[in-house]
BABAVO-774812 format. One record per residue: residue in one letter; x, y, z of N, C-alpha, C in turn. Coordinates in steps of 0.02 Angstrom, whole numbers. Example, Ala and Ser with C-alpha at 12.3 -4.5 7.8 and 13.67 -1.06 7.14 Angstrom:
// BABAVO-774812
A, 660, -284, 390, 615, -225, 390, 660, -165, 390 .
S, 642, -112, 354, 684, -53, 357, 645, 2, 394 .
***
This chain:
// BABAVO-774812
X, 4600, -2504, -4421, 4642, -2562, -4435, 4690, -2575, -4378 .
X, 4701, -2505, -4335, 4766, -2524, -4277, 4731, -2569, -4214 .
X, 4689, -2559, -4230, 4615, -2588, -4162, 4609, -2637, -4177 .
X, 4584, -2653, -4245, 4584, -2721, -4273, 4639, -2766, -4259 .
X, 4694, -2764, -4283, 4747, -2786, -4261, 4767, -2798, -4178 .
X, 4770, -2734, -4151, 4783, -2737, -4092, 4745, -2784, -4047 .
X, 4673, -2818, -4070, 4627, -2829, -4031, 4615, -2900, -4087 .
X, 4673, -2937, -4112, 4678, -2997, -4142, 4633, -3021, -4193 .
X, 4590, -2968, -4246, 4531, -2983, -4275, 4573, -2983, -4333 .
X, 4618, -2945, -4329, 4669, -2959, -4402, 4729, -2985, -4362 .
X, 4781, -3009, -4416, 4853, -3004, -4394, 4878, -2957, -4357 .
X, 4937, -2987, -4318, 4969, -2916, -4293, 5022, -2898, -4320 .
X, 5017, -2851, -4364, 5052, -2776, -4380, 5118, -2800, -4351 .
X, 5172, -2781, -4422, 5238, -2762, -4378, 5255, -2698, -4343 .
X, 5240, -2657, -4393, 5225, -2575, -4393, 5139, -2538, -4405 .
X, 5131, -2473, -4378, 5090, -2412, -4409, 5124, -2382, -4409 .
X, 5103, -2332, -4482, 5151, -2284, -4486, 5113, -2211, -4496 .
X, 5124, -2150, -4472, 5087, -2111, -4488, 5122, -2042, -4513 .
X, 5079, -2019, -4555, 5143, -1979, -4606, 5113, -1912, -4590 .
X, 5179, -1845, -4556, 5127, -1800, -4519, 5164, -1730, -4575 .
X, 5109, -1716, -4604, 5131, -1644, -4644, 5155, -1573, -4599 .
X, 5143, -1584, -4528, 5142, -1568, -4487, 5094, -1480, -4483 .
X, 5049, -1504, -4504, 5006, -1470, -4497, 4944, -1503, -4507 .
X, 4932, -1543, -4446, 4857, -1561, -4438, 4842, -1531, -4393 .
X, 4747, -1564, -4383, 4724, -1510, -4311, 4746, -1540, -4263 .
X, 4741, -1498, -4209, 4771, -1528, -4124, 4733, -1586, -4119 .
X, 4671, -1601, -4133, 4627, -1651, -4112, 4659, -1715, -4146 .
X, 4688, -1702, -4199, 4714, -1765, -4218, 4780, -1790, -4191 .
X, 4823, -1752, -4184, 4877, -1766, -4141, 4872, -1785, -4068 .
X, 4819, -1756, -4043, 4807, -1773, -3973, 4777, -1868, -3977 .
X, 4737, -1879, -4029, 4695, -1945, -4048, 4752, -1981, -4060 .
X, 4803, -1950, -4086, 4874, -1997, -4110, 4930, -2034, -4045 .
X, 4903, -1988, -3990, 4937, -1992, -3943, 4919, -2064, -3896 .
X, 4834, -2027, -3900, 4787, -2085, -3874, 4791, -2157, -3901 .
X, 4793, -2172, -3968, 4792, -2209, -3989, 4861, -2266, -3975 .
X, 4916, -2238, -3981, 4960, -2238, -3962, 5002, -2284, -3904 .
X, 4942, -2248, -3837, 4949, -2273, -3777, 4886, -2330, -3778 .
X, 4843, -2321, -3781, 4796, -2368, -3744, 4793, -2416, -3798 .
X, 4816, -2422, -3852, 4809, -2470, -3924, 4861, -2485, -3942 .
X, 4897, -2446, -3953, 4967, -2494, -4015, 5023, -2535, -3954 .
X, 5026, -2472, -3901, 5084, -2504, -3855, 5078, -2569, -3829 .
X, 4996, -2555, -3802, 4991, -2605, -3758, 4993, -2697, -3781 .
X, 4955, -2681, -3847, 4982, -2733, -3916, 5058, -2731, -3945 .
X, 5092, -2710, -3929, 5175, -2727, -3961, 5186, -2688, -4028 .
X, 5142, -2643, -4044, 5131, -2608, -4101, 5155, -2546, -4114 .
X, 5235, -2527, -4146, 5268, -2486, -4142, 5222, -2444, -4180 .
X, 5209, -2363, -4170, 5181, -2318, -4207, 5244, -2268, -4231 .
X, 5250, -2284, -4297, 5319, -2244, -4322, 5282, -2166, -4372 .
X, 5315, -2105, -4332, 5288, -2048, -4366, 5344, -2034, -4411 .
X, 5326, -2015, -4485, 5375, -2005, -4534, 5358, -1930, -4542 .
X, 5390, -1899, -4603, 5381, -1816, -4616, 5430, -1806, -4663 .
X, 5423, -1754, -4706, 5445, -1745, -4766, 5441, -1635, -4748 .
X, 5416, -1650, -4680, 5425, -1563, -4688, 5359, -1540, -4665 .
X, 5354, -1487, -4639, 5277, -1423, -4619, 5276, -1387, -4689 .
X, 5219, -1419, -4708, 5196, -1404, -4764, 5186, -1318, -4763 .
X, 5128, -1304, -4716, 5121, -1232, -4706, 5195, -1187, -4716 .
X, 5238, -1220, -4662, 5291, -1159, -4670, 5317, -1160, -4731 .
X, 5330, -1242, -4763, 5355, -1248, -4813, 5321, -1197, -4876 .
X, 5266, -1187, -4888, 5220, -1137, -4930, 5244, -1078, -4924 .
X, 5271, -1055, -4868, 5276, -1000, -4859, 5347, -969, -4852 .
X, 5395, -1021, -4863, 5466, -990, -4869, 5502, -1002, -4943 .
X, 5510, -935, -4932, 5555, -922, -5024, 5616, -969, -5055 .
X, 5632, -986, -5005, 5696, -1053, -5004, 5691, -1112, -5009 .
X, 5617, -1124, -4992, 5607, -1191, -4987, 5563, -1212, -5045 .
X, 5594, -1272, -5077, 5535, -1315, -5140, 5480, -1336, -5101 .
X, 5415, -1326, -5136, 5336, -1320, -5119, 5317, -1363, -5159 .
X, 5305, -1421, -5143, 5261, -1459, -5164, 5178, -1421, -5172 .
X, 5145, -1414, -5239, 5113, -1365, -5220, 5034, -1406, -5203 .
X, 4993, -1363, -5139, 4938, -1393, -5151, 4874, -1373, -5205 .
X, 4822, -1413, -5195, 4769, -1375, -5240, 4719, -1341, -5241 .
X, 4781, -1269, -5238, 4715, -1205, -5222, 4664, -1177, -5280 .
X, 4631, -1150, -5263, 4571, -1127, -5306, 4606, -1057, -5342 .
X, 4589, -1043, -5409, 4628, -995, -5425, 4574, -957, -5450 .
X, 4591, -883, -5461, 4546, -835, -5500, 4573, -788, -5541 .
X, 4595, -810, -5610, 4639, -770, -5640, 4614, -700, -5642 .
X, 4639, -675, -5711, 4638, -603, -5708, 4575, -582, -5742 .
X, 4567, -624, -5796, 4537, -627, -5844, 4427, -651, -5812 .
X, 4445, -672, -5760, 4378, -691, -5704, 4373, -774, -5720 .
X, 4429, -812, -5780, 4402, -863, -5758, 4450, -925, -5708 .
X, 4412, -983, -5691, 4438, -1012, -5657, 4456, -1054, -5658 .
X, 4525, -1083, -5603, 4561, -1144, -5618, 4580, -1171, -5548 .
X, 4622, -1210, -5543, 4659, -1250, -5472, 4720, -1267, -5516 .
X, 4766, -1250, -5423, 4837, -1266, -5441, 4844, -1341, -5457 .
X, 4900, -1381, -5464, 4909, -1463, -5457, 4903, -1470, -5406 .
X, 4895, -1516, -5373, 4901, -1561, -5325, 4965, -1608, -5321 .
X, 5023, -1586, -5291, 5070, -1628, -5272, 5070, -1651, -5199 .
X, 5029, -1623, -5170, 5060, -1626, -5077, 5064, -1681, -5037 .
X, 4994, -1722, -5090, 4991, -1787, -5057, 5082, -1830, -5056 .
X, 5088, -1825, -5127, 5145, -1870, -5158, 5194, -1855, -5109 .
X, 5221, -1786, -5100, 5256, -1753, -5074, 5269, -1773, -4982 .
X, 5198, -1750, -4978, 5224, -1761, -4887, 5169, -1810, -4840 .
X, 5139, -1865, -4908, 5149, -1914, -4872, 5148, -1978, -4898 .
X, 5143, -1990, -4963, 5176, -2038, -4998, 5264, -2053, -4989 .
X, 5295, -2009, -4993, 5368, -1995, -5002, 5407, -2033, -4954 .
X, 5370, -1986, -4896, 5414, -2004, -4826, 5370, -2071, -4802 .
X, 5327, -2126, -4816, 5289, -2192, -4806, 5338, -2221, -4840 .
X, 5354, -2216, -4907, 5401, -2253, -4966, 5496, -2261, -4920 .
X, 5503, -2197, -4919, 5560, -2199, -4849, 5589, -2236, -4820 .
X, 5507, -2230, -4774, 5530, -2282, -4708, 5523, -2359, -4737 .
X, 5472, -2379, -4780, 5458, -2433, -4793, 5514, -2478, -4816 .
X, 5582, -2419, -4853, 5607, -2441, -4878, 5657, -2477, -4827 .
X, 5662, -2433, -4766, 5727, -2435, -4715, 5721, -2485, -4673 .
X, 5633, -2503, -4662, 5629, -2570, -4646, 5627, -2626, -4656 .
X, 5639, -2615, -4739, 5665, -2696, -4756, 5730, -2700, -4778 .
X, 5777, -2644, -4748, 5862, -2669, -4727, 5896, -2615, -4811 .
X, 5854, -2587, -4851, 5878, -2561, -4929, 5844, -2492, -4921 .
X, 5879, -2435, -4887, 5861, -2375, -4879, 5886, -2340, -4946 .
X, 5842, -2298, -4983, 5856, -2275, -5045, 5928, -2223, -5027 .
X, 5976, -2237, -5103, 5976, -2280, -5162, 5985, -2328, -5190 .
X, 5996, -2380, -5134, 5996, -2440, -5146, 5935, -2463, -5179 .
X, 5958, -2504, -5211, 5888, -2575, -5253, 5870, -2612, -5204 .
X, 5792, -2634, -5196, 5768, -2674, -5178, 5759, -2742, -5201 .
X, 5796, -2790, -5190, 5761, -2852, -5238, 5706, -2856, -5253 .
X, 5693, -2895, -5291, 5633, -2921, -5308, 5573, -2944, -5257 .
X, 5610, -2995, -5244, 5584, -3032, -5203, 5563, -3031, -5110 .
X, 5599, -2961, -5132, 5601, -2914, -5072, 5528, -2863, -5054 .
X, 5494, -2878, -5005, 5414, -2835, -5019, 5406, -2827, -4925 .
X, 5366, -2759, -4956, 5328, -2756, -4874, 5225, -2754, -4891 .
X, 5185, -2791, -4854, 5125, -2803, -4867, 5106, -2714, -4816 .
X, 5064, -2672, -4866, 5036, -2592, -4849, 4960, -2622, -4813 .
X, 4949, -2622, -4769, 4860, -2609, -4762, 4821, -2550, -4768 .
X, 4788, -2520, -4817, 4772, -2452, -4840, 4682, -2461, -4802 .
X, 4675, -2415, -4771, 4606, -2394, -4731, 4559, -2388, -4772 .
X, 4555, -2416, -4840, 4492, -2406, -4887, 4420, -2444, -4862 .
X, 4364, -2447, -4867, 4327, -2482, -4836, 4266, -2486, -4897 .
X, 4202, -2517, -4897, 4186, -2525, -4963, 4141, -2465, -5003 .
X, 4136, -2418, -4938, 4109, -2364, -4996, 4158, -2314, -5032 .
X, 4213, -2353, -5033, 4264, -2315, -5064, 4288, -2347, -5118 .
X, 4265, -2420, -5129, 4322, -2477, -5180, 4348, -2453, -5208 .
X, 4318, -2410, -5266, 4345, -2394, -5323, 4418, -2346, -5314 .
X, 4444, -2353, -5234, 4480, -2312, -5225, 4543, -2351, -5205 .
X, 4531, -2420, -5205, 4571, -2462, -5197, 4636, -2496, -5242 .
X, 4672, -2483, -5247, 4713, -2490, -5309, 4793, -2530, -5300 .
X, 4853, -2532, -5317, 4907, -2575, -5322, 4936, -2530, -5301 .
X, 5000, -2551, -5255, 5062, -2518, -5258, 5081, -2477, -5323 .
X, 5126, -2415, -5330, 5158, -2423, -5398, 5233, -2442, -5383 .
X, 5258, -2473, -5329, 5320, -2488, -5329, 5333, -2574, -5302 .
X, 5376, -2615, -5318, 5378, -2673, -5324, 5381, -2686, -5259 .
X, 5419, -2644, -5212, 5443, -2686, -5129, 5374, -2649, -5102 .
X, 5327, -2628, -5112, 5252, -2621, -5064, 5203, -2660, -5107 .
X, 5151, -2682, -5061, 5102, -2741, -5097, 5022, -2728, -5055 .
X, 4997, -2691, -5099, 4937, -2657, -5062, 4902, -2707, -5044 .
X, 4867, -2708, -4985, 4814, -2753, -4942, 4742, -2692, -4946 .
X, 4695, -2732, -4916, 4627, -2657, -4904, 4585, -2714, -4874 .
X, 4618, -2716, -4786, 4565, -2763, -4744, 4508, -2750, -4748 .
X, 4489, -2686, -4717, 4409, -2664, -4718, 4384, -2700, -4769 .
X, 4395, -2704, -4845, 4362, -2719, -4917, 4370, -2801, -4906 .
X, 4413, -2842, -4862, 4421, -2887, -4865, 4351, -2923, -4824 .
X, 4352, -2881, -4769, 4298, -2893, -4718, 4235, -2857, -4731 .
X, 4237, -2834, -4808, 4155, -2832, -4825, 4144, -2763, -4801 .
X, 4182, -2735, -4748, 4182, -2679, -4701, 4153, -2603, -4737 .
X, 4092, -2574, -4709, 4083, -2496, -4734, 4098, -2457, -4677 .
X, 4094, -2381, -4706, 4103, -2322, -4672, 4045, -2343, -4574 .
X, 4003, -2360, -4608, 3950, -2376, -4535, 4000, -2407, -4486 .
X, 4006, -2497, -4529, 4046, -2562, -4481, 4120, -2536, -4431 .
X, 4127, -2485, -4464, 4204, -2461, -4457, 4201, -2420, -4379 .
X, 4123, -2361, -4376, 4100, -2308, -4337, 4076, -2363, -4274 .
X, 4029, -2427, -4291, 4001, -2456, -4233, 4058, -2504, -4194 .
X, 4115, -2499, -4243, 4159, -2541, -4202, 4227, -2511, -4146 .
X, 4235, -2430, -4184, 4247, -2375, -4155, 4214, -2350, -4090 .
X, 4151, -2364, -4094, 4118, -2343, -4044, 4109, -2389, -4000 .
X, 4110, -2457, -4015, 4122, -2514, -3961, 4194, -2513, -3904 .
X, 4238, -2481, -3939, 4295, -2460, -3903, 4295, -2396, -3876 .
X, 4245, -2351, -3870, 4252, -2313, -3850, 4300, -2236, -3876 .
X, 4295, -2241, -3954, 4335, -2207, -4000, 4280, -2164, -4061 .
X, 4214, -2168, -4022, 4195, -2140, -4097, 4195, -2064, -4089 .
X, 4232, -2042, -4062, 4246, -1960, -4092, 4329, -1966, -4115 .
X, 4330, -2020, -4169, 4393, -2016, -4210, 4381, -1949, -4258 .
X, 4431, -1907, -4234, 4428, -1854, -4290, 4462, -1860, -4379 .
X, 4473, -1838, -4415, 4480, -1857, -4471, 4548, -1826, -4483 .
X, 4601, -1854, -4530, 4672, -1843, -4523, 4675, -1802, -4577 .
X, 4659, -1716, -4601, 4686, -1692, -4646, 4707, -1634, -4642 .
X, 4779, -1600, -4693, 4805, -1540, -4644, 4737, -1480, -4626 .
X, 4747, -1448, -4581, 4703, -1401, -4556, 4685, -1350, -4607 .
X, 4739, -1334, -4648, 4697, -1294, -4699, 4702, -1324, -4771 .
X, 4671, -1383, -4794, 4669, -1411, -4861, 4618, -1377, -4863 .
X, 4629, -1379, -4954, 4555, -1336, -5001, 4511, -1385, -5004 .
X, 4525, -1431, -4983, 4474, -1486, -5018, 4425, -1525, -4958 .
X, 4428, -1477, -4906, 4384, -1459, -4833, 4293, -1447, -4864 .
X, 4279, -1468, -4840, 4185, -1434, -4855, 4169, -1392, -4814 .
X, 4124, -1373, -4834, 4091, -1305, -4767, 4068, -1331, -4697 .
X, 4068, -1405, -4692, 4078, -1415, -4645, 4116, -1440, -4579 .
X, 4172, -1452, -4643, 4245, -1435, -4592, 4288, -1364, -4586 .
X, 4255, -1323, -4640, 4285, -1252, -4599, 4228, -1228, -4562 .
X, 4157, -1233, -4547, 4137, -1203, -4485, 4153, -1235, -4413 .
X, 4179, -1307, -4412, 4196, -1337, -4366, 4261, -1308, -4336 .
X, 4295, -1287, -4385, 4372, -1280, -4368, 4356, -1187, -4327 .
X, 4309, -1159, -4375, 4296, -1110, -4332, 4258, -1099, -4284 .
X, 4196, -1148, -4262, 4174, -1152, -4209, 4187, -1176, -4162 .
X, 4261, -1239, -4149, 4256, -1252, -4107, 4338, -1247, -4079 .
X, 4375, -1202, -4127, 4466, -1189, -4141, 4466, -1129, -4157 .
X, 4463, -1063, -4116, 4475, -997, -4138, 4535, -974, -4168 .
X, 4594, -1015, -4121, 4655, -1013, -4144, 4681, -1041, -4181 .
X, 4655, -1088, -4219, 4658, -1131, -4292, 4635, -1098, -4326 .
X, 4560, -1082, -4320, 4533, -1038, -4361, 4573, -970, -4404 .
X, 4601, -957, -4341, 4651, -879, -4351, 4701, -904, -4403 .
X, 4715, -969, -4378, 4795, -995, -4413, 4775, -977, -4499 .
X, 4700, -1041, -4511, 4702, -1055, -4571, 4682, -981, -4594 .
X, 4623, -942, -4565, 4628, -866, -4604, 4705, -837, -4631 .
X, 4721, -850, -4584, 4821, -798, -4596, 4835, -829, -4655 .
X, 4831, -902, -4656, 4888, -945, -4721, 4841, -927, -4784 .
X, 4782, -928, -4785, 4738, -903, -4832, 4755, -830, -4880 .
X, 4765, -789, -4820, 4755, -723, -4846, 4842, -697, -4873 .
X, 4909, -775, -4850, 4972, -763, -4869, 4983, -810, -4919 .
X, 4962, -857, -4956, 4955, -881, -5012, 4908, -835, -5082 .
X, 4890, -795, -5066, 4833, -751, -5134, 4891, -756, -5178 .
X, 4937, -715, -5174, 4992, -727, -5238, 5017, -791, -5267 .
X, 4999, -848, -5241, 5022, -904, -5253, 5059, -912, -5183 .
X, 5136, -988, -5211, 5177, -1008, -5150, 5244, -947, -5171 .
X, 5264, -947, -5115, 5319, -899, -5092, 5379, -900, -5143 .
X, 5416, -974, -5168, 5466, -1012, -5175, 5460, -993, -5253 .
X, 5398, -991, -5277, 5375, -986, -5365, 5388, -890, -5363 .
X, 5357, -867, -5340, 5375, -780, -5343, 5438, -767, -5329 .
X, 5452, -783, -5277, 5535, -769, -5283, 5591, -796, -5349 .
X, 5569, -836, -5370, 5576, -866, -5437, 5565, -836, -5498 .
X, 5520, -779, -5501, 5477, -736, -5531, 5445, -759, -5597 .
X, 5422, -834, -5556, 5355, -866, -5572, 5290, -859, -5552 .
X, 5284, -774, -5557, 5212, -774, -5508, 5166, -786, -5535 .
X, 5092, -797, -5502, 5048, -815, -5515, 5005, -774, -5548 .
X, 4971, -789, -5611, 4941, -742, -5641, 4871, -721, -5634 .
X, 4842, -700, -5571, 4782, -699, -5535, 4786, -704, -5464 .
X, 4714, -762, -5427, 4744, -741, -5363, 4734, -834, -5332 .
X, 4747, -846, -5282, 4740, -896, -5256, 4712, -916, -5176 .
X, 4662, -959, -5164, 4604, -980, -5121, 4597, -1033, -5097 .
X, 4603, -1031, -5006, 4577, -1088, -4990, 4501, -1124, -5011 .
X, 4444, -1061, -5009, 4385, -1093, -5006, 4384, -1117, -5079 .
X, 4338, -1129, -5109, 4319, -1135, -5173, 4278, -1081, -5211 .
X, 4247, -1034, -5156, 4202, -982, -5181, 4266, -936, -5219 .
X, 4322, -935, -5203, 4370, -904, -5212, 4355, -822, -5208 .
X, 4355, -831, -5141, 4355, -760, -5090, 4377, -790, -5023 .
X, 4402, -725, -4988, 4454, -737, -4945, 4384, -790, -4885 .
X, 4441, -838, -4853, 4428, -873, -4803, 4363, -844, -4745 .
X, 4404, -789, -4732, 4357, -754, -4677, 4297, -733, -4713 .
X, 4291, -735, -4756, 4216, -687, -4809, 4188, -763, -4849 .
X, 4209, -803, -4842, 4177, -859, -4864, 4129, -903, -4851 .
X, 4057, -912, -4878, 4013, -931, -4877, 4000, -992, -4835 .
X, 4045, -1045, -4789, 4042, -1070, -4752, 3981, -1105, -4723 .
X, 3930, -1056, -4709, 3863, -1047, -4671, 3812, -1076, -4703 .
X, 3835, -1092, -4797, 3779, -1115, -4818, 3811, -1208, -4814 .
X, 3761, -1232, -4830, 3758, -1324, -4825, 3731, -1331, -4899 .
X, 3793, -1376, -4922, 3772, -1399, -4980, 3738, -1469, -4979 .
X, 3740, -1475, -5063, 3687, -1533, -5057, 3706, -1618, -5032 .
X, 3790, -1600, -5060, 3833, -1657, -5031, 3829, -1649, -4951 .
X, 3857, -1589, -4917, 3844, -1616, -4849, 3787, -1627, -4818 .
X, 3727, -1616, -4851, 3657, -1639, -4821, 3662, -1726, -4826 .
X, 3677, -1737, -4878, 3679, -1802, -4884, 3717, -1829, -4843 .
X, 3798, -1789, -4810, 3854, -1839, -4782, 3813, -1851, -4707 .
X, 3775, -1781, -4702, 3750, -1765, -4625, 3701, -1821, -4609 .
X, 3638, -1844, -4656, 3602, -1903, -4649, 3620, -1965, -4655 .
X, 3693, -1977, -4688, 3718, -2021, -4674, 3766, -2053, -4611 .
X, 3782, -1969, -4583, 3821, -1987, -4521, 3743, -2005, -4485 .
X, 3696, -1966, -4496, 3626, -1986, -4423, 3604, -2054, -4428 .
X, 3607, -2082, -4498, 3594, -2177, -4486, 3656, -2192, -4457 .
X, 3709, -2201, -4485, 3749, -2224, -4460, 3749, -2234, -4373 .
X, 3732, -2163, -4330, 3747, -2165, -4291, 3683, -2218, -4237 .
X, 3631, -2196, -4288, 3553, -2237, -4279, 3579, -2306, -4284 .
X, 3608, -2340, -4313, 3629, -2407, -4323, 3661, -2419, -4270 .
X, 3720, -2378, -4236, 3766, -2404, -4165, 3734, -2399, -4119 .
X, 3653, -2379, -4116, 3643, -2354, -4055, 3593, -2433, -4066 .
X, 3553, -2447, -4119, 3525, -2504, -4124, 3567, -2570, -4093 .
X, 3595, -2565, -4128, 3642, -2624, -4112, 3671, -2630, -4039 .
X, 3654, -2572, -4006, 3684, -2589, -3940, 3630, -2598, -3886 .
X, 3570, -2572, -3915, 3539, -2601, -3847, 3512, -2663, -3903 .
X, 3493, -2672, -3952, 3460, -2725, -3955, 3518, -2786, -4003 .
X, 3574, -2771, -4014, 3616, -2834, -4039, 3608, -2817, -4125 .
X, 3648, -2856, -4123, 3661, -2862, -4235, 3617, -2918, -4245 .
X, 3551, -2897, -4299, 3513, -2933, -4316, 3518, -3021, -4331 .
X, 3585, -3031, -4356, 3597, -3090, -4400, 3644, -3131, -4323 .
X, 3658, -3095, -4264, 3672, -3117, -4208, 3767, -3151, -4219 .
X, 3773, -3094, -4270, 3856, -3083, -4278, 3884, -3037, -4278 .
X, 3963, -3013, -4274, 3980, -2980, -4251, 4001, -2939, -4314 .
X, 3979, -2851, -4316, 3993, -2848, -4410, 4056, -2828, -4425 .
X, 4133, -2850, -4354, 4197, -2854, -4404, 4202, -2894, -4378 .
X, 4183, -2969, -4387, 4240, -3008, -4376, 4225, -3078, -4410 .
X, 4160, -3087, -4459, 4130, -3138, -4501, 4126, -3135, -4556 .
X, 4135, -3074, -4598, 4122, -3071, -4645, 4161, -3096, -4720 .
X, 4208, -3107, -4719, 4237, -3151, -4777, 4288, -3215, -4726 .
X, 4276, -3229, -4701, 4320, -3291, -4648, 4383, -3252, -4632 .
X, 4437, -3296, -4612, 4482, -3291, -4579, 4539, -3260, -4603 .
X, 4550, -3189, -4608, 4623, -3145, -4651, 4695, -3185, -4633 .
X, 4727, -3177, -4698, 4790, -3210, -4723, 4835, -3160, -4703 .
X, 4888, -3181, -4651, 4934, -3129, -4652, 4988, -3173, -4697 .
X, 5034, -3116, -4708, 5103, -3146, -4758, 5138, -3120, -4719 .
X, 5216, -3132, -4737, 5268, -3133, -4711, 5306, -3043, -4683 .
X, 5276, -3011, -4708, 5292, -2940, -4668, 5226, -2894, -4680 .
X, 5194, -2874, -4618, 5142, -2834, -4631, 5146, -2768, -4610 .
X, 5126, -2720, -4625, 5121, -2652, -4632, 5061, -2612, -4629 .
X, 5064, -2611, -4582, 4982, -2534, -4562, 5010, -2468, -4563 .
X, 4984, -2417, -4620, 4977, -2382, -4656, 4946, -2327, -4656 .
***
């Protein structure tokens, strides 16, 4: 969407904002950098980084409230569960709501009027719709260009790759549970020292978060990044499930499609972001997200 924008196929953006738990992989921070320079600046496109805290350390200090994430659990008893899931809300809903608020002049606790709104553009695209949904607060007003422009996971990769961006890596902290086996063999085949990281945080979460035991709310069993629920380093990784067979043949068309399209053109002899529902409506304050 910052490309889009930047490169006049959408409106231009007052803001992007990017919300850093501060624990992503290097590859994404380094992509953040890139992006940054050769895209937002050169378009007038402030890139504002927000934060609510390092999640990792945050997990791991007795003092600090833990938004908790959702690890795999193995009680005592052998059967199984997962913690909640707050982390999203936490560290990067929270601190987006924040800033959003500070840029339309009513930094919380102040009230926002009514009539007072900032337009969100959320990166959903259409093999996701059903993931598309409303603000729940009155001053944000969800947009979903991609869905507007008809746009899928493919349109998104061949237009990425027209710029010279398709090794966009994917923005999630380095050790979420909710990784597949084939983002932890990546992280260990091609990040030893990530790798190491996420083993360590793995094998210092088993009791649960730090903040709940010291509390002497401990956990009654044990707790897991993988899902096999066994430690990180002993985890089955190596096998390919049936979902990533499928994600894997879908990345190989996909990529079969950008390579079509470039030596021989888009069949219908249009361009596949920039025709597809006519001409996008900007409103009066817009927001990339």
């Amino acid at each position: 969407m910052l490309a889009l924008s930047a490169n006049g196929v959408l409106p231009k953006a007052d803001y992007a904002i990017f919300a850093d738990t501060g624990w992503e992989p290097r590859a994404v921070y380094e992509h953040l950098d890139r992006l940054e320079k050769e895209i937002a600046a050169p378009a007038g496109i402030p890139i504002l980084r927000v934060s609510s805290g390092n999640i990792r350390r945050d997990a791991l200090d007795p003092d600090h409230r833990f938004a908790s994430m959702p690890l795999y659990i193995l009680n005592q008893d052998g059967k199984q569960g997962m913690t909640r899931r707050q982390c999203t809300g936490e560290y990067k809903i929270k601190p987006i709501k924040r800033q959003v608020r500070e840029l339309l002049g009513y930094p919380y606790p102040q009230r926002v009027p009514k009539d007072v709104f900032a337009e969100q553009w959320v990166g959903i695209s259409t093999d996701e719709f059903h993931r598309a949904k409303d603000a729940d607060v009155r001053y944000m007003r969800n947009r979903h260009p991609l869905i507007d422009l008809g746009w899928s996971r493919s349109d998104c990769l061949r237009y990425l790759t027209s710029l010279g961006l398709a090794d966009t890596p994917k923005s999630s902290c380095l050790g979420c549970p909710f990784h597949g086996n084939a983002q932890w063999r990546h992280i260990r085949d091609t990040s030893p020292e990530e790798w190491q990281d996420v083993v360590a945080f793995d094998a210092a979460i088993r009791a649960g978060n730090a903040r709940a035991n010291a509390g002497g709310n401990r956990l009654l069993g044990q707790a897991f990044l993988h899902r096999s629920r066994v430690p990180l380093s002993e985890a089955p990784i190596d096998h390919v499930t049936a979902a990533e067979w499928a994600a894997r043949q879908q990345e190989i068309d996909d990529r079969t499609a950008v390579v079509e399209d470039l030596e021989n053109g888009v069949v219908d002899g249009c361009s596949p972001w920039a025709c597809r529902s006519g001409d996008p409506v900007r409103s009066d304050f817009d927001l990339t997200a």
